[in-house]
C-alpha positions, 0 to 999 in steps of 0.5 A: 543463772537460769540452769542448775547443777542437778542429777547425779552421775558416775564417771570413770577416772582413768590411769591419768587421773582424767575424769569427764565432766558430765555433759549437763554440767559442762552446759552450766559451767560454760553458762558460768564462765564464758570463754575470753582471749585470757581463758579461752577453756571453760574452767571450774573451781574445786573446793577441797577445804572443810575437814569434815566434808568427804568430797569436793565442791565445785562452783562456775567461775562466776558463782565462786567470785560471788561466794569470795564477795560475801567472803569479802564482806566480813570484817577483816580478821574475824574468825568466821572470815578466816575460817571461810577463806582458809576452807573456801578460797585457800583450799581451792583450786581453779582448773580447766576443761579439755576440749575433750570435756575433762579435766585431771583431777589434782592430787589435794582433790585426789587426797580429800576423797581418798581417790585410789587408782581403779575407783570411779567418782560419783558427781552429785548436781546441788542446785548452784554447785555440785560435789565430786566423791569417791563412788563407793563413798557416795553410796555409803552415806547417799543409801544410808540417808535414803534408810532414815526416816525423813521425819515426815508424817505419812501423806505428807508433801515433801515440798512442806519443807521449803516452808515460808521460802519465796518461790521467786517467781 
């Protein structure tokens, strides 16, 4: 996929618990999940699994079928596949966009980042996938990461941290 989920957007839910997906990542989610006579609407898939996350991870319909195709590619039975499919793919819901550009947001995903009526959400662009959090949550643990100290000595590029990764290009 030549676009990525990036940036970070605040969007108000509203008394149905529908939410409007950013207008960048409705481009690369429609990229994702080209419409067809059995799914005319763009749909996404939302991963509430994984007990220590605070938030939602949401993938295109395509980058969902590859993460379950490495998934199927452990050996049956193993505890890391099992761990995998239970956090990732049981705990997973496939949901559709409006022609409106929303979608509501299920109760298990409400559950997981302990959502009340009046919060608003933070959506948080991760290159392939992005998250959805409870705004005020976001804050809290995104303005505590930026208090750290990055380790990085004075001068230095941040970009160093890619290391020897292959740009691919």
């Amino acid at each position: 996929m030549s676009e990525d989920f990036r940036g970070e957007y605040y969007q108000k839910v509203d008394s149905k618990a529908r939410v409007s997906i950013p207008a960048a990542f409705r481009r690369v989610l429609d990229a994702g999940d080209p419409p067809s006579s059995e799914f005319p609407r763009t749909r996404i898939v939302m991963v509430y699994g994984g007990k220590a996350r605070q938030f939602v991870e949401c993938y295109t319909v395509d980058e969902a079928d590859m993460l379950a195709a490495r998934v199927r590619r452990l050996p049956t039975g193993s505890k890391q596949r099992m761990i995998l499919e239970r956090d990732l793919i049981t705990r997973s819901l496939t949901v559709e966009i409006d022609e409106n550009g929303r979608i509501v947001l299920p109760q298990k995903v409400r559950d997981k980042i302990e959502f009340a009526d009046g919060d608003e959400t933070a959506f948080a662009g991760t290159l392939d996938r992005f998250q959805i959090w409870k705004r005020d949550t976001y804050d809290a643990i995104s303005g505590s990461l930026d208090a750290e100290d990055d380790e990085l000595p004075e001068g230095m590029d941040i970009l160093s941290l890619l290391g020897g990764a292959d740009p691919g290009v």
